[in-house]
Phi, psi and omega in degrees: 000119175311198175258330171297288202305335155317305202307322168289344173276316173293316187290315206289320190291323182283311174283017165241002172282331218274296160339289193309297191306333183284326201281341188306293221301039271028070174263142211273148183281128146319124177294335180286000164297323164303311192284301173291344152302324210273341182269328178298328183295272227302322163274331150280344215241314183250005182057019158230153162287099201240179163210113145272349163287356174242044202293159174071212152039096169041023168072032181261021133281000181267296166199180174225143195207353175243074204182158166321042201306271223288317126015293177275333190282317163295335183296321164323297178320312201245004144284313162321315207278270200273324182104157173294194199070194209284299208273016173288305194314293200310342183274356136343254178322302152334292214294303212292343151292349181269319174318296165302353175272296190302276191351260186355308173298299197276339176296297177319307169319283194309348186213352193196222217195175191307318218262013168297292180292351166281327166291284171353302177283322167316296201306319207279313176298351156288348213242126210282316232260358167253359137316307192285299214259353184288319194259329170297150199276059213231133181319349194287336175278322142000286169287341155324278189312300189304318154313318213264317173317292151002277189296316163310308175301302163339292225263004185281308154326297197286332178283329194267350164066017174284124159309316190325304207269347167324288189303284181296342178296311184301337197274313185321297183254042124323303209274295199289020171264319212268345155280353175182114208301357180298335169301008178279331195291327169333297168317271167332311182286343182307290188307321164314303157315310145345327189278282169344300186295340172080004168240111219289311163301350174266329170312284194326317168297309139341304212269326201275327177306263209312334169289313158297344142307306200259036185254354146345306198302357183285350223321336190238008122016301189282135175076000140218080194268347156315322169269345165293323182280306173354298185286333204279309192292334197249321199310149196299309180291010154197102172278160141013298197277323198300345197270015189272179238242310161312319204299340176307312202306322162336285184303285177310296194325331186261022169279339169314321168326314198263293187264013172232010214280291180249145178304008179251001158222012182287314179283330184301307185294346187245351157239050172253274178321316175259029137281321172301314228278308195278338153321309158329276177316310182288000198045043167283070173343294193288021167246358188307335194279326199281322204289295210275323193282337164299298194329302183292323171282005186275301185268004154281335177301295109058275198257009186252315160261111170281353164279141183225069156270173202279331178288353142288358176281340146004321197292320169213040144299344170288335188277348169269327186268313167338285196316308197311303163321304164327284212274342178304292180308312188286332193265352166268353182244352148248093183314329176290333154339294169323333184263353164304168188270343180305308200282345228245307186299314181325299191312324197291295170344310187281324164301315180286332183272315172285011168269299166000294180266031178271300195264022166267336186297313177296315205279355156287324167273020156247342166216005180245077142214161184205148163277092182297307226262351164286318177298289176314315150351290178285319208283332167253041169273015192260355199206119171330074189342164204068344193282129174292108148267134166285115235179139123336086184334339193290334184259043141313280147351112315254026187247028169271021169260334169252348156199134209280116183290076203243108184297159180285293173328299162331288189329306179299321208288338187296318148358294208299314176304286164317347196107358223252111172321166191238100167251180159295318231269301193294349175262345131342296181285329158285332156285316157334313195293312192283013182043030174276146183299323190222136177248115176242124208226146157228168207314327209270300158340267171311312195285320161327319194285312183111056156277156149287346191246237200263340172106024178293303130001289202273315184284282200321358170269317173277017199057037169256137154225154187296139182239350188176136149289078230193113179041045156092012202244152208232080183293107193234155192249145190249133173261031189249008211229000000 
């Protein structure tokens, strides 16, 4: 590889680090950051997990027994740490990416060369859905890390015949079922490499450690598993229907959804897919163990989940920009390589995804940042502290302390339970029922109640009237209290 083309890499791997360092910093909130925040607060502050913003909904004002434990504890940890607010949560996330990155670094040193790991890292920052979900406050990097840990001890084993590094692969993917049970699959590709390897007795060791680790996450189970079960069975994110016997085989055929779902995970996945191709073909051993160990988390995920949203592919897009980063390195140090044909799509593939995260990176610093916690700030300076507010989870972010809080998401879901449309009229009546004061609505809102206007008309029959308008949120005071 030449010096202009070195010079392009290194410029290209700083602006888009430099895009990531702008974006930490009011990068727009996720509703799920509220709801996993609100358990980490809750567990620092009462040593329990809890939610009032889902008070009523399957007793999770009582405990939560169904959530993200190793996770949540940590998200807790660095409330202790640091004090609440969103970027105490978010360092969460941070941390556990610079970790995957150092993981990243040393494996590349140890199996391919530096400039493995400088393709890598451009691939994975270009890649919209680790750009985004590295700084949001969400489990995935976590499992990431942990995973990635995982597979590097494994395969540091199998060469060195260390029990040692056997034993941490097991404990590593332990830990991650009990920060988020999507970590089993981490366990299953262990084993499946184990398998692969033909040596049986170490799977059987691998599968009872890692299992006996992640069975932690029951720890606070005992003696309520009735609620536990409630909650496991009623959580939104996993109905019901999911215990029949079909839905794995369901869930995988429909795993295409996920990794082919969107351009922010489109370009990655294919050249993760014609780099394994070529590998395969060309007999490139030392990638074979990365090829079966992805291979097996895409379709234990696959057969486990029925959500295909894209931000769980989080879990083994680094094992795609590794292969990827490989064959990146073999066609700039053989120029003749360009001209196959395999290699021309690979190039196209490649080109589209660093365009892809380019302009995801800008069009995030230009309209995905928002002062979460200066906003909520103003629309309740509007409302009497203290005052039982119907609120967007979202203003949690810094006001869950000054006011008791009953999410709009909740609602609709409780809604959802009785059986009941998520109307003006029923969500009136449920606010009266829930003695809350105030109703603060936002535009995503209003279009949900099915109002034409603003829903002022509509509250005011049921006795809400709007008292203030503030940063786009639409405030009504209930005149029945």
């Amino acid at each position: 590889m030449n010096k202009n083309a070195r010079t392009a890499v290194f410029l290209l791997l700083i602006g888009l680090l430099t895009m990531y360092i702008i974006d930490i910093p009011d990068l727009y909130v996720d509703i799920d950051e509220a709801w996993l925040g609100e358990q980490a607060y809750f567990l620092y502050k009462d040593g329990v997990v809890r939610s009032e913003m889902f008070s009523d909904f399957l007793q999770y004002d009582r405990q939560i027994l169904v959530y993200h434990k190793g996770f949540t504890i940590l998200g807790a940890a660095f409330i202790k740490l640091f004090g609440f607010d969103l970027f105490s949560l978010r360092m969460v996330s941070i941390t556990a990416t610079a970790l995957l990155f150092m993981l990243l670094y040393f494996y590349c040193r140890r199996l391919y060369d530096i400039y493995v790991f400088l393709f890598a890292g451009i691939i994975l920052l270009a890649c919209p859905l680790i750009f985004r979900n590295s700084i949001l406050y969400r489990p995935e990097p976590l499992l990431a890390v942990l995973g990635l840990g995982s597979y590097l001890s494994l395969t540091r084993f199998i060469e060195k015949r260390q029990y040692l590094f056997l034993v941490l692969s097991a404990v590593l993917a332990g830990l991650a079922v009990f920060s988020h049970l999507n970590g089993i699959i981490f366990i299953g590709a262990g084993l499946v490499l184990l398998l692969h390897q033909k040596k049986w007795k170490e799977a059987a060791v691998f599968f009872a450690i890692s299992i006996a680790v992640g069975l932690i996450y029951f720890y606070d189970v005992i003696g309520n598993f009735e609620l536990f079960r409630t909650q496991f069975i009623g959580d939104p994110s996993n109905p019901g229907e999911n215990t029949k016997w079909s839905v794995p085989i369901t869930n995988l055929l429909a795993e295409h959804k996920r990794i082919f779902r969107k351009p922010e995970i489109i370009g990655i996945t294919s050249l993760f897919v014609i780099s394994a191709i070529v590998s395969i073909v060309r007999r490139k051993s030392h990638n074979y163990p990365i090829i079966i160990y992805a291979f097996s988390l895409v379709v234990l995920m696959g057969l486990i989940n029925h959500n295909k949203t894209t931000k769980y592919a989080v879990l083994y897009i680094p094992y795609f920009a590794i292969l990827a980063a490989d064959h990146t390195r073999n066609i700039l140090y053989n120029p003749p390589e360009f001209k196959k044909v395999i290699n021309i799509l690979f190039s196209v593939m490649m080109i589209f995804s660093l365009i892809t995260g380019i302009l995801f990176g800008i069009d995030l610093i230009k309209n995905g940042r928002e002062d979460i916690e200066r906003k909520s700030r103003a629309i309740m300076a509007q409302i009497p502290n203290g005052s039982r507010v119907l609120a967007p989870v979202r203003i949690m972010f810094n006001e869950i302390e000054n006011f008791d809080i009953f999410g709009l998401h909740p609602s609709r879901l409780i809604l959802k339970e009785r059986g009941i449309l998520f109307t003006p009229e029923n969500l009136c009546r449920l606010a009266t029922e829930k003695r809350a004061g105030y109703i603060v609505l936002n535009d995503e809102y209003v279009h949900e109640l099915g109002c034409p206007d603003d829903c002022t008309e509509e509250f005011a029959i049921w006795g809400f009237r709007k008292i203030a308008e503030v940063e786009k949120h639409l405030i009504f005071s209930n005149l029945t209290q």
